[in-house]
PDB file of N, H, CA, C and O in Angstrom:
ATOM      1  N   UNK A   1      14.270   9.349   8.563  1.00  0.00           N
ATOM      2  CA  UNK A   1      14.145  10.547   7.762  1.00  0.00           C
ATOM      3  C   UNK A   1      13.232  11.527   8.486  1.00  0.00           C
ATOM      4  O   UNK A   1      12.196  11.263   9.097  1.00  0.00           O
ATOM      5  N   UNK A   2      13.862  12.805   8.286  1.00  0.00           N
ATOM      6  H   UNK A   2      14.704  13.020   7.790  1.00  0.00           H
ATOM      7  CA  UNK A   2      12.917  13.781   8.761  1.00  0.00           C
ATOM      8  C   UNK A   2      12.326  14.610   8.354  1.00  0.00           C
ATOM      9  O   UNK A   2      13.219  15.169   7.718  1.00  0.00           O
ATOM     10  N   UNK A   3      11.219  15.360   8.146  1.00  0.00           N
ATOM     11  H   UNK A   3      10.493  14.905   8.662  1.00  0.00           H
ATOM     12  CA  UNK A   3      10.890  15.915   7.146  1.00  0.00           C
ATOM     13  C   UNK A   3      10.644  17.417   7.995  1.00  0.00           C
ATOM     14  O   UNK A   3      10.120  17.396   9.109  1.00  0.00           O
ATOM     15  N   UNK A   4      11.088  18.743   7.333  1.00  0.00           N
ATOM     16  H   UNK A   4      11.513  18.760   6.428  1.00  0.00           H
ATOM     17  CA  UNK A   4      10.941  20.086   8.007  1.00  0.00           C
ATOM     18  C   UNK A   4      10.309  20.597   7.157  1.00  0.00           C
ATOM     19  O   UNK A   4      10.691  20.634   5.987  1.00  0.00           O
ATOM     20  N   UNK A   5       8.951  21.216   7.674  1.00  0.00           N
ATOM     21  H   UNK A   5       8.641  21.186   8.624  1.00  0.00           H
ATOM     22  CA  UNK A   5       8.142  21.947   6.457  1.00  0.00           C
ATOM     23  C   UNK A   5       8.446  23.416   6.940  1.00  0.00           C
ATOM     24  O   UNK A   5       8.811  23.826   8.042  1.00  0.00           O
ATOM     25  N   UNK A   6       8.189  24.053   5.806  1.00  0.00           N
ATOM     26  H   UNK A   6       7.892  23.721   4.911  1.00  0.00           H
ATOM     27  CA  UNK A   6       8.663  25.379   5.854  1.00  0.00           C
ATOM     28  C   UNK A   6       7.441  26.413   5.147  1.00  0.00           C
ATOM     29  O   UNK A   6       6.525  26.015   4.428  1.00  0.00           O
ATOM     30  N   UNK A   7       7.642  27.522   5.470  1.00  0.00           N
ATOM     31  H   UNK A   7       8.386  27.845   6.054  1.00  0.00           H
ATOM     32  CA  UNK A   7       6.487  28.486   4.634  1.00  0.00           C
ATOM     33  C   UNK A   7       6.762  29.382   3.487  1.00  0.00           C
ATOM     34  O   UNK A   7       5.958  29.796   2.652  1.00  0.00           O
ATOM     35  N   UNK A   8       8.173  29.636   3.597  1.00  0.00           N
ATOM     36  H   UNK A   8       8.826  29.300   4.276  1.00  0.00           H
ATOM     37  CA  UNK A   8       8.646  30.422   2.267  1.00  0.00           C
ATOM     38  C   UNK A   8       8.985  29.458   1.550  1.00  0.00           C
ATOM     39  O   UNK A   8       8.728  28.292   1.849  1.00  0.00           O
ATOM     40  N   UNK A   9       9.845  29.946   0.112  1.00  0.00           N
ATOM     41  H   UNK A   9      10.054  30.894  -0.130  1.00  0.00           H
ATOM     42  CA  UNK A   9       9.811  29.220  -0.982  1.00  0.00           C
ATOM     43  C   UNK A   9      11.434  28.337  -0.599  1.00  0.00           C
ATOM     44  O   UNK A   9      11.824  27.590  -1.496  1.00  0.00           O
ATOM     45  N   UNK A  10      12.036  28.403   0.270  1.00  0.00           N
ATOM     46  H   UNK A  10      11.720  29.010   0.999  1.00  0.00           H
ATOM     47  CA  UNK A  10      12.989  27.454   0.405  1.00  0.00           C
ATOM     48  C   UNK A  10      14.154  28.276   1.368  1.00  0.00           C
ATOM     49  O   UNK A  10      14.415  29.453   1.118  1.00  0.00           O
ATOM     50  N   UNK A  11      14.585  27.806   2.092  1.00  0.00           N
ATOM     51  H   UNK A  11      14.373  26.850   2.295  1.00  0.00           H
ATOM     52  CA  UNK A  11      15.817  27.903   3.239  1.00  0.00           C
ATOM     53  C   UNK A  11      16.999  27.524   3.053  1.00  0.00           C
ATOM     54  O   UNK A  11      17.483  26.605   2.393  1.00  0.00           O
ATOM     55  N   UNK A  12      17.541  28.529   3.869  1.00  0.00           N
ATOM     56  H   UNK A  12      17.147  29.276   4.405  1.00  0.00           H
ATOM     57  CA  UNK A  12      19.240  28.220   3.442  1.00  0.00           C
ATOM     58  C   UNK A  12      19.840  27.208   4.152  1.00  0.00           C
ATOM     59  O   UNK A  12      19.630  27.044   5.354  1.00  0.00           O
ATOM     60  N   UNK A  13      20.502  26.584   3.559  1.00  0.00           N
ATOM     61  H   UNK A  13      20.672  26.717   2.583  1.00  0.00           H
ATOM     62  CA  UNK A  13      21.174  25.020   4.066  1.00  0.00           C
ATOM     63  C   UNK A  13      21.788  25.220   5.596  1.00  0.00           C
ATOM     64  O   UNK A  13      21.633  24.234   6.316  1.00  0.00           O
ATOM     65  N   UNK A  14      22.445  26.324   6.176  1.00  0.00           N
ATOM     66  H   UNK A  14      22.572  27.125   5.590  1.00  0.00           H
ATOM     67  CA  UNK A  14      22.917  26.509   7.562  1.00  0.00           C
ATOM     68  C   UNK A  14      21.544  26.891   8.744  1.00  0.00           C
ATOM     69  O   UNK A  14      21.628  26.829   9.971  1.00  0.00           O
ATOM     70  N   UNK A  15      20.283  27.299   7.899  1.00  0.00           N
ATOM     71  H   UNK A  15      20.215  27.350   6.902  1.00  0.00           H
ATOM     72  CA  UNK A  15      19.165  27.461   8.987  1.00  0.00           C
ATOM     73  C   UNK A  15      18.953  26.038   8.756  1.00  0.00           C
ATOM     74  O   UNK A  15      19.007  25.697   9.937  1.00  0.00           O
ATOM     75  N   UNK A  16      18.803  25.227   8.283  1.00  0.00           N
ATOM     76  H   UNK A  16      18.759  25.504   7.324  1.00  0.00           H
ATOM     77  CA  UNK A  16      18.090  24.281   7.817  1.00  0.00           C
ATOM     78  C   UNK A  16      18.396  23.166   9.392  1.00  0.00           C
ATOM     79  O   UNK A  16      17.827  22.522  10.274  1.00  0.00           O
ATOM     80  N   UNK A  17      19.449  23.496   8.968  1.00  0.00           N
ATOM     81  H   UNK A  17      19.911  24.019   8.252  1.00  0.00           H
ATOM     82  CA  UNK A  17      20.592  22.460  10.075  1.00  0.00           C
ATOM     83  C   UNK A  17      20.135  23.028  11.715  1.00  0.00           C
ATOM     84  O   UNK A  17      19.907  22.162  12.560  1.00  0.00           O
ATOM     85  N   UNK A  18      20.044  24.215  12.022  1.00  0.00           N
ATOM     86  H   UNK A  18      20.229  24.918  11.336  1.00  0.00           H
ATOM     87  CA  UNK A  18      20.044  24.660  12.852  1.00  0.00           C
ATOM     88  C   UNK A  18      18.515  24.727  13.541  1.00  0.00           C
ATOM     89  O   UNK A  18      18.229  24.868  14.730  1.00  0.00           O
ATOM     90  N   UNK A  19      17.567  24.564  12.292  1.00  0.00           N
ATOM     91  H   UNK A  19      17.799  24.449  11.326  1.00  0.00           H
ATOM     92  CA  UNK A  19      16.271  24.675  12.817  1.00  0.00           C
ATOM     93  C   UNK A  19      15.417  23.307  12.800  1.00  0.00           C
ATOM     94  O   UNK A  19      14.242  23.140  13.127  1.00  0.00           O
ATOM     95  N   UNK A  20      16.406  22.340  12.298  1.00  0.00           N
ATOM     96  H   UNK A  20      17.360  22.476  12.032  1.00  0.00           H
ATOM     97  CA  UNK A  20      16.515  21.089  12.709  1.00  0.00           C
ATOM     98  C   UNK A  20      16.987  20.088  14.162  1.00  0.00           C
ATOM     99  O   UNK A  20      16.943  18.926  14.566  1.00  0.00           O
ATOM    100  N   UNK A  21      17.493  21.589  14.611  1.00  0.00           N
ATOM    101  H   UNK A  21      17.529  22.533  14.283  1.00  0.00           H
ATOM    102  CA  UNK A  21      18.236  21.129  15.795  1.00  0.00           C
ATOM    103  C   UNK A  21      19.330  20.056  15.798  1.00  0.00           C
ATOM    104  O   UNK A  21      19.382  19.268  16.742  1.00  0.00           O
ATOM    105  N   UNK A  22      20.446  19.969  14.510  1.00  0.00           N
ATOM    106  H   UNK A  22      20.404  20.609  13.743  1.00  0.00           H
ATOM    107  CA  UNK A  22      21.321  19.071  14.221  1.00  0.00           C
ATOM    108  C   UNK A  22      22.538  19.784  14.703  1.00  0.00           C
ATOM    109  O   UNK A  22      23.585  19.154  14.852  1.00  0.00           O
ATOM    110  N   UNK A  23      22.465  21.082  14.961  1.00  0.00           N
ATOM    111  H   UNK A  23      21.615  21.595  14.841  1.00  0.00           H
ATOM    112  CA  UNK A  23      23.720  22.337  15.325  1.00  0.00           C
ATOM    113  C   UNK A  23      23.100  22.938  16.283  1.00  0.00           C
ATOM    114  O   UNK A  23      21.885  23.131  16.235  1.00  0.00           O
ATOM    115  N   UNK A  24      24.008  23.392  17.489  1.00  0.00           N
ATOM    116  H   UNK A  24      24.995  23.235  17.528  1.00  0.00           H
ATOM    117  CA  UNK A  24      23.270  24.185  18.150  1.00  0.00           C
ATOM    118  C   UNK A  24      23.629  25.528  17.971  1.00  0.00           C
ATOM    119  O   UNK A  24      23.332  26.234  18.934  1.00  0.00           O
ATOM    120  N   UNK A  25      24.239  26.162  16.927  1.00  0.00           N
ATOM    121  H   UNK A  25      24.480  25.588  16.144  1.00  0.00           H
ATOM    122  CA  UNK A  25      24.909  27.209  16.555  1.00  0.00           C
ATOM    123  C   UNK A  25      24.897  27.478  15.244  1.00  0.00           C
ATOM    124  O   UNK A  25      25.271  26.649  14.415  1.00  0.00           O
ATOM    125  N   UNK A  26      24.383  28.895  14.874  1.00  0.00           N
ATOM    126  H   UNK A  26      24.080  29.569  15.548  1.00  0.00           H
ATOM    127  CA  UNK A  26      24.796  29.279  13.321  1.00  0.00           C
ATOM    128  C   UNK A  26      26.173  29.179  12.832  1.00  0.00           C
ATOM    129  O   UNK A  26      26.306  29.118  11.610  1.00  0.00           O
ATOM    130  N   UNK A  27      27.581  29.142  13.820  1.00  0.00           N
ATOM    131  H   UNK A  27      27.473  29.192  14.813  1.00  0.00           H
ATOM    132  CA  UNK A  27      28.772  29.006  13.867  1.00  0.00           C
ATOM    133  C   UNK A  27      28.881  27.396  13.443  1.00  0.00           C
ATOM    134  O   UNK A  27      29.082  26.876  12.346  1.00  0.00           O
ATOM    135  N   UNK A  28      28.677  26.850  14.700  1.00  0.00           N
ATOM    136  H   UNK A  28      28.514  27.273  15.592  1.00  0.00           H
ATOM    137  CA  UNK A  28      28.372  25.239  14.155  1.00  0.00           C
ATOM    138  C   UNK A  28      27.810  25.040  12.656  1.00  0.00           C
ATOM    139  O   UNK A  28      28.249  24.058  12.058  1.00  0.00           O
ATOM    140  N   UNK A  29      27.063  25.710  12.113  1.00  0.00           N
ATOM    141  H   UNK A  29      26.707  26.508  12.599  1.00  0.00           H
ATOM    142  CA  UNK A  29      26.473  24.745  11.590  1.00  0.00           C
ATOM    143  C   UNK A  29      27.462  25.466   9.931  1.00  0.00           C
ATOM    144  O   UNK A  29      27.427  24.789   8.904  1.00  0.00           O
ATOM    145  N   UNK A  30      28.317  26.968   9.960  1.00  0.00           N
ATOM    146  H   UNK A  30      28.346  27.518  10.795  1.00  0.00           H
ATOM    147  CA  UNK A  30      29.120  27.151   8.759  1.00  0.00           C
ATOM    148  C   UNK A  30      29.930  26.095   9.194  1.00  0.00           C
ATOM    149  O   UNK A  30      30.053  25.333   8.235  1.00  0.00           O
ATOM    150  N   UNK A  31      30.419  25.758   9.967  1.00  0.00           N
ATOM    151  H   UNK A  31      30.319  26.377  10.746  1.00  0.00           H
ATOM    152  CA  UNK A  31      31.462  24.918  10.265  1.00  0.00           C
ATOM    153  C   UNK A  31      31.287  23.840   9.634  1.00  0.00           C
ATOM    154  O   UNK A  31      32.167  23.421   8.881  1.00  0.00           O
ATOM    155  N   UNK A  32      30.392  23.336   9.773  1.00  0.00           N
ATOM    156  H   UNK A  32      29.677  23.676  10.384  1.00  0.00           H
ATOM    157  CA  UNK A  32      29.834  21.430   9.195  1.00  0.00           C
ATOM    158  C   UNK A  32      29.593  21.634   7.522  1.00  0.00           C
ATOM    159  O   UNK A  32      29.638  20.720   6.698  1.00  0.00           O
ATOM    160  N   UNK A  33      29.367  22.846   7.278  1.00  0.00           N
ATOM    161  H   UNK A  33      29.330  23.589   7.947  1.00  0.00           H
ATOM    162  CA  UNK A  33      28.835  22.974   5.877  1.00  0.00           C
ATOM    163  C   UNK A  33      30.034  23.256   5.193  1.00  0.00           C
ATOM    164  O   UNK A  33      29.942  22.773   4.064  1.00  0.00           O
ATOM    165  N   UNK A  34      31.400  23.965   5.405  1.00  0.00           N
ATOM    166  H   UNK A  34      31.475  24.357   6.322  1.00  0.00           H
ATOM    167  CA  UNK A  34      32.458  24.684   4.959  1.00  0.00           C
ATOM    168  C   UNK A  34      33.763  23.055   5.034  1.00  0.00           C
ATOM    169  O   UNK A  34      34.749  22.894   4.315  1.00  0.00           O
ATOM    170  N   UNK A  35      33.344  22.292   5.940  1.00  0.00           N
ATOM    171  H   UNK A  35      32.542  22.422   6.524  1.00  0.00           H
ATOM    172  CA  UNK A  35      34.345  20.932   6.638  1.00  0.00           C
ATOM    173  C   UNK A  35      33.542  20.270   5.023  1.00  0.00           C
ATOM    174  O   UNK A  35      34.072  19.228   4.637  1.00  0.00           O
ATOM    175  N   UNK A  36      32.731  20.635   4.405  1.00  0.00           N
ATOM    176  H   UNK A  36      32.301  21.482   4.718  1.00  0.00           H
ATOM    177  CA  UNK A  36      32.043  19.730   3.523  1.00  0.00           C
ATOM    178  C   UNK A  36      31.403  18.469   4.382  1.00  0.00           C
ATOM    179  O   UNK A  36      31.597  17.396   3.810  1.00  0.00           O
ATOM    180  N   UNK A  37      30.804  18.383   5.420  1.00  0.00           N
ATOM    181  H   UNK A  37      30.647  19.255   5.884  1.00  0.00           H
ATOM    182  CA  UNK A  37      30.475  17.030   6.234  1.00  0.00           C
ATOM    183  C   UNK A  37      28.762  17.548   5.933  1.00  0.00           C
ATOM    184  O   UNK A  37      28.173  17.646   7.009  1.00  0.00           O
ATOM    185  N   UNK A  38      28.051  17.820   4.971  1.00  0.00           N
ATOM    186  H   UNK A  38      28.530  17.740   4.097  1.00  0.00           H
ATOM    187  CA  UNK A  38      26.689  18.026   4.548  1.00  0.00           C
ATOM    188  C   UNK A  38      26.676  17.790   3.118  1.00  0.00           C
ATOM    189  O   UNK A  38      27.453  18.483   2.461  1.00  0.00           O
ATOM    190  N   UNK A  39      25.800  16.776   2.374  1.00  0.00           N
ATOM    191  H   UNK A  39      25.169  16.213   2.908  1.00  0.00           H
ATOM    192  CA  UNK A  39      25.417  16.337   1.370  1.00  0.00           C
ATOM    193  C   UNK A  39      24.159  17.049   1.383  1.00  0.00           C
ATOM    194  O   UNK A  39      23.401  17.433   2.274  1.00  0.00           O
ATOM    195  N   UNK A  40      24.172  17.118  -0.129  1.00  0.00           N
ATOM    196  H   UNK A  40      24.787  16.806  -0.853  1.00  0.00           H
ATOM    197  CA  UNK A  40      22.500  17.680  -0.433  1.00  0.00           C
ATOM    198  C   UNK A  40      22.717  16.483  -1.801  1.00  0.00           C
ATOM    199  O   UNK A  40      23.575  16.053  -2.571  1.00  0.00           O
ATOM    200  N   UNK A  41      21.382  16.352  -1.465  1.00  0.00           N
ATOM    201  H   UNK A  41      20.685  16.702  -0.838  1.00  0.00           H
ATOM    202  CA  UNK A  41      21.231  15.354  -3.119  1.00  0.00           C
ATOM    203  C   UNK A  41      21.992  14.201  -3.267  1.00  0.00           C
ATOM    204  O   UNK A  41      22.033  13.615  -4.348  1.00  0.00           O
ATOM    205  N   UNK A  42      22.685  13.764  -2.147  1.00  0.00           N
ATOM    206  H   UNK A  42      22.652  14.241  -1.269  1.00  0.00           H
ATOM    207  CA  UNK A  42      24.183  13.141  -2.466  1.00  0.00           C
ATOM    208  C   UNK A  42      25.075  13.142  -3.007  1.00  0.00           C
ATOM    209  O   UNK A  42      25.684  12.230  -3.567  1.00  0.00           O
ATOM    210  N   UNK A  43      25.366  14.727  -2.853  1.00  0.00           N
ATOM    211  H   UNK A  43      24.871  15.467  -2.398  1.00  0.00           H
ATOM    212  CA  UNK A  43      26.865  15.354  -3.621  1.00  0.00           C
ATOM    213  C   UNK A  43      26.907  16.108  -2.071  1.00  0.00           C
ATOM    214  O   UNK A  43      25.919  16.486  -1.442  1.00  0.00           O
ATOM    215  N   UNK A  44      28.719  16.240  -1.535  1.00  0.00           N
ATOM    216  H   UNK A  44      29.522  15.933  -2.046  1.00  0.00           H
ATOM    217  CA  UNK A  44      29.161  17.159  -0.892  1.00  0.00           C
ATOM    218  C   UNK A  44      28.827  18.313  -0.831  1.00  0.00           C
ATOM    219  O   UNK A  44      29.369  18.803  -1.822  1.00  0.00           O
ATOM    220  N   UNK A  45      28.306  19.071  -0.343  1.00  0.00           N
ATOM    221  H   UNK A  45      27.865  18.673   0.462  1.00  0.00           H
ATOM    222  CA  UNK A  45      28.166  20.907  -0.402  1.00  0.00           C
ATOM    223  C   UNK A  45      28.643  21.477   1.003  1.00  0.00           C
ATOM    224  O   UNK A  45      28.438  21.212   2.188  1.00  0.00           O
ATOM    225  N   UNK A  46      29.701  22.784  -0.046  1.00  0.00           N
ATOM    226  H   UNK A  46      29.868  22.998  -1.008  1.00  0.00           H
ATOM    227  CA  UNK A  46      30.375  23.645   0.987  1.00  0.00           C
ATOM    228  C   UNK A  46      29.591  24.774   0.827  1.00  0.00           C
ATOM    229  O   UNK A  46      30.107  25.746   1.378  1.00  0.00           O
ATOM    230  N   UNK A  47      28.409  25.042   0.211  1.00  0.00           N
ATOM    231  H   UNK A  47      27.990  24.253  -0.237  1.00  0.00           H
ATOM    232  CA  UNK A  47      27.789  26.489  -0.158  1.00  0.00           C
ATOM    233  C   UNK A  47      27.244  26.856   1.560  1.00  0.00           C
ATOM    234  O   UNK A  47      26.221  26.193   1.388  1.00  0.00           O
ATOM    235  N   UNK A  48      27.141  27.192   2.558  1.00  0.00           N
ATOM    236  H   UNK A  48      27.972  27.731   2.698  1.00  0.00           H
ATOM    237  CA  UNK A  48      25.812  27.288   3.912  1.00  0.00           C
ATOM    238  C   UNK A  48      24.688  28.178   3.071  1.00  0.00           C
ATOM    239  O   UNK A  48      23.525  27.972   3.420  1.00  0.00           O
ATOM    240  N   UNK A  49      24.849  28.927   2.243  1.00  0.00           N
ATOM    241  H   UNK A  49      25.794  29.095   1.960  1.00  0.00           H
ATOM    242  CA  UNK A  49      23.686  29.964   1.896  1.00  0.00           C
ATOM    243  C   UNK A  49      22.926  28.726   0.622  1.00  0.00           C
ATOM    244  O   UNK A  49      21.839  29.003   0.113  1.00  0.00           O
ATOM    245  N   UNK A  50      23.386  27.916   0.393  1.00  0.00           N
ATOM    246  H   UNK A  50      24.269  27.692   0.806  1.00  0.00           H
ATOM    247  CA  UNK A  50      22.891  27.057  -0.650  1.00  0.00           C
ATOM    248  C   UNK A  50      20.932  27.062  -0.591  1.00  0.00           C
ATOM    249  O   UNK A  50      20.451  27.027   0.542  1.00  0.00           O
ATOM    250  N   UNK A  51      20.349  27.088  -1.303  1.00  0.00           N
ATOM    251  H   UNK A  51      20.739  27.117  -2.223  1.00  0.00           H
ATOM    252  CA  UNK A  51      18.806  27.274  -1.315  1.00  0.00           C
ATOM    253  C   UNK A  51      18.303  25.725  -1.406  1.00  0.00           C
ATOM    254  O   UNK A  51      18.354  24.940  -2.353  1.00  0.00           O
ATOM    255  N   UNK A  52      17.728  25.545   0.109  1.00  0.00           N
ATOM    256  H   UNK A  52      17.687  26.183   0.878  1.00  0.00           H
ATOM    257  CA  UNK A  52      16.938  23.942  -0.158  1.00  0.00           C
ATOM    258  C   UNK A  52      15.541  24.685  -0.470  1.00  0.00           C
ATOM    259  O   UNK A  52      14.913  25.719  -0.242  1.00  0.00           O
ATOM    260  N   UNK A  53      15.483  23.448  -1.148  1.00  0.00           N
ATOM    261  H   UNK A  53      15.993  22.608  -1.333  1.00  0.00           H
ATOM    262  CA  UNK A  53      14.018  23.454  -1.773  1.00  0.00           C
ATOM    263  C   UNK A  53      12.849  22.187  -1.297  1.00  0.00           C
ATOM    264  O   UNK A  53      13.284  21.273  -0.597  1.00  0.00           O
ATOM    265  N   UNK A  54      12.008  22.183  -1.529  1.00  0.00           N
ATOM    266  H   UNK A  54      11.654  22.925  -2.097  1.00  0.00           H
ATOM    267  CA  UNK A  54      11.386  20.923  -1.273  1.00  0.00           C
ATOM    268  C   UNK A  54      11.533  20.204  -2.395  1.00  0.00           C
ATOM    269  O   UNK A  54      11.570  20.633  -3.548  1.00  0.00           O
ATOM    270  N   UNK A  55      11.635  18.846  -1.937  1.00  0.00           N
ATOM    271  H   UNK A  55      11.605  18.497  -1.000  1.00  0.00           H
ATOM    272  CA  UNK A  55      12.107  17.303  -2.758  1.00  0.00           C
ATOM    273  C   UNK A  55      13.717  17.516  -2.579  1.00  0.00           C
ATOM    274  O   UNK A  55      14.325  16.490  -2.881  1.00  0.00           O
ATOM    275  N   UNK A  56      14.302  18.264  -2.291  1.00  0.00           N
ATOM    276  H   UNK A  56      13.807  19.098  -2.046  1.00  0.00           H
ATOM    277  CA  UNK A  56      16.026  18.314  -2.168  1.00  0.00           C
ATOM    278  C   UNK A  56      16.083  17.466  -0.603  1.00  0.00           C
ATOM    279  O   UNK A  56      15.215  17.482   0.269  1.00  0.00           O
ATOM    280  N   UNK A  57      17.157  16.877  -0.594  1.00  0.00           N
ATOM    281  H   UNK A  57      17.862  16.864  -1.303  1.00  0.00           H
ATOM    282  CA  UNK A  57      17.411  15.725   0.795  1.00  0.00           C
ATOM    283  C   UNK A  57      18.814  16.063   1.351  1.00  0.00           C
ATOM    284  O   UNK A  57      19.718  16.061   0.515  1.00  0.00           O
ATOM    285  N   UNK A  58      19.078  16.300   2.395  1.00  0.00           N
ATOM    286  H   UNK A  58      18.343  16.302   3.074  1.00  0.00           H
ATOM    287  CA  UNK A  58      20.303  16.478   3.014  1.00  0.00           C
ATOM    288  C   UNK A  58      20.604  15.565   3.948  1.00  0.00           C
ATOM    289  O   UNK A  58      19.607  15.254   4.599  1.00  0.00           O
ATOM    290  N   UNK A  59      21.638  14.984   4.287  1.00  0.00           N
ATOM    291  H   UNK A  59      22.448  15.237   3.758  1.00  0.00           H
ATOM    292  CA  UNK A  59      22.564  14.399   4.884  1.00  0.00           C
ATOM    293  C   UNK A  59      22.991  14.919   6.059  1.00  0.00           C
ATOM    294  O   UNK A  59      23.348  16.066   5.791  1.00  0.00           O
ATOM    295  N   UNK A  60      23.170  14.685   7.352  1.00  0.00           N
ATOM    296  H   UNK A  60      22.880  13.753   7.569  1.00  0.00           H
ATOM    297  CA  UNK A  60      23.765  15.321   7.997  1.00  0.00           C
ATOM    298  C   UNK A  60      24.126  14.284   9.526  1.00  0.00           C
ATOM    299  O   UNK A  60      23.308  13.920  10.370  1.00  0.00           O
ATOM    300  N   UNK A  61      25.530  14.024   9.485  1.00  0.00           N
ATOM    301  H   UNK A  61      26.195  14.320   8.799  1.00  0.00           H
ATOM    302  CA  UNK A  61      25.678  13.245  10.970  1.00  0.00           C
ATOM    303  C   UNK A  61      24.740  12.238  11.042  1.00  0.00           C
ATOM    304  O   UNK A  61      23.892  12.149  11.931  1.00  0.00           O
ATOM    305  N   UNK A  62      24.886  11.456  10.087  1.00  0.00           N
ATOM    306  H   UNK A  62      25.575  11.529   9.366  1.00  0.00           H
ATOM    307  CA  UNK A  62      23.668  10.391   9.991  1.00  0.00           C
ATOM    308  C   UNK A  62      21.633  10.054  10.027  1.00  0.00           C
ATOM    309  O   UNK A  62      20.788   9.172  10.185  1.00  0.00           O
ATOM    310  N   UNK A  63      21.795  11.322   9.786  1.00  0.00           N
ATOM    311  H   UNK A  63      22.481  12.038   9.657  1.00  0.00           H
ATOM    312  CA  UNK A  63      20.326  12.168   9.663  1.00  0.00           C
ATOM    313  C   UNK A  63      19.967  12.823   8.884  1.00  0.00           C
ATOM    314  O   UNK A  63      20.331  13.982   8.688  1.00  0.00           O
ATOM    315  N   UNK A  64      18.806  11.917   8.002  1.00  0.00           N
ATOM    316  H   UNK A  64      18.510  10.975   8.162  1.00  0.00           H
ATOM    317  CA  UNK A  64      18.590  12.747   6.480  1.00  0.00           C
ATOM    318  C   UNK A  64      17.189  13.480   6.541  1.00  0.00           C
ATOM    319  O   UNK A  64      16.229  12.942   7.093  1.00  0.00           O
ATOM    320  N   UNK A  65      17.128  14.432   6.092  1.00  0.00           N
ATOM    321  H   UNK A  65      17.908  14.869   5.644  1.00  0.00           H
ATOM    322  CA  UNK A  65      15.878  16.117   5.880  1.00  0.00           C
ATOM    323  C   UNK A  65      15.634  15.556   4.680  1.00  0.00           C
ATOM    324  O   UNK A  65      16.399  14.837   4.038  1.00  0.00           O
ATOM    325  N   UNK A  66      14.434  15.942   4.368  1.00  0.00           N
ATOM    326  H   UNK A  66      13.813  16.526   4.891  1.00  0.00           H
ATOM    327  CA  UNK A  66      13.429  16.828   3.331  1.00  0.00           C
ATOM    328  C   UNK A  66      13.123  17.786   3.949  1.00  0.00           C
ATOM    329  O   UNK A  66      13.331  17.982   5.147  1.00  0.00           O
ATOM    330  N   UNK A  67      12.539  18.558   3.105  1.00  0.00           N
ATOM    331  H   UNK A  67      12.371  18.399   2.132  1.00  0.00           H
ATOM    332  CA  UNK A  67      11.716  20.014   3.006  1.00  0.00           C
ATOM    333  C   UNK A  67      10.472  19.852   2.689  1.00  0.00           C
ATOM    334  O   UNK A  67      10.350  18.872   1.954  1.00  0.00           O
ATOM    335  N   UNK A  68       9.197  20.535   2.982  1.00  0.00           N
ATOM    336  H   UNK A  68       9.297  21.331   3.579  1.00  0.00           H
ATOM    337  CA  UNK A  68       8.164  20.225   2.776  1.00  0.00           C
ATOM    338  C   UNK A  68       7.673  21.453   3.232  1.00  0.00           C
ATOM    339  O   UNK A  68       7.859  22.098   4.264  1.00  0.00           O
ATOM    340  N   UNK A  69       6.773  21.688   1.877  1.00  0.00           N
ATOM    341  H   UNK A  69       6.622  21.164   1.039  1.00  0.00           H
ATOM    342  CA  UNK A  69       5.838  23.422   1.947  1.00  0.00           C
ATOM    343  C   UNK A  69       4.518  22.849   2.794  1.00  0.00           C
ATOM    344  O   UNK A  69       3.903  21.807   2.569  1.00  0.00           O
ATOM    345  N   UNK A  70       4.240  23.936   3.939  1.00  0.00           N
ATOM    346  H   UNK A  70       4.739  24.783   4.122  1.00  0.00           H
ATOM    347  CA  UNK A  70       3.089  23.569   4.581  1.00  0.00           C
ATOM    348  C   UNK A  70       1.862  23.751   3.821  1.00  0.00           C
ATOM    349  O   UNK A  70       1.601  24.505   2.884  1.00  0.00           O
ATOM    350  N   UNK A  71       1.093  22.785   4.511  1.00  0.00           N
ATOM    351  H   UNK A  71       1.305  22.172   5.272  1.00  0.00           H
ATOM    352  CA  UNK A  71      -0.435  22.920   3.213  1.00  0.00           C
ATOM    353  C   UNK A  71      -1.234  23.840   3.629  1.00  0.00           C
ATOM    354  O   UNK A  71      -2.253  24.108   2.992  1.00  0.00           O
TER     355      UNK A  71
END
């Protein structure tokens, strides 16, 4: 598990991926999100603009995120 802390109040599911370094492309990463191959919560999501939050968990290519507000 990996955990990405962030400073605003939550990120959109296609930066998320991308600033995770799981995509090397904002293209890539509508692609993976639109194919539905990204779980949030452990439900499918095709949203890329979808709002993670912290405590929300994503899935991705066998690599699961949290979010986490910096202290």
């Amino acid at each position: 598990m990996k955990t990405i802390v962030i400073q605003t109040e939550y990120i959109k599911l296609q930066d998320l991926l991308k600033f995770a370094n799981l995509v090397e492309t904002g293209g890539a990463a509508k692609e993976a999100v639109q194919a539905g191959k990204v779980q949030v919560n452990g439900e499918a999501c095709t949203q890329r603009g979808k709002k993670i939050r912290p405590g929300d968990q994503v899935l991705f290519d066998g690599e699961i995120l949290t979010v986490a507000y910096a202290d």
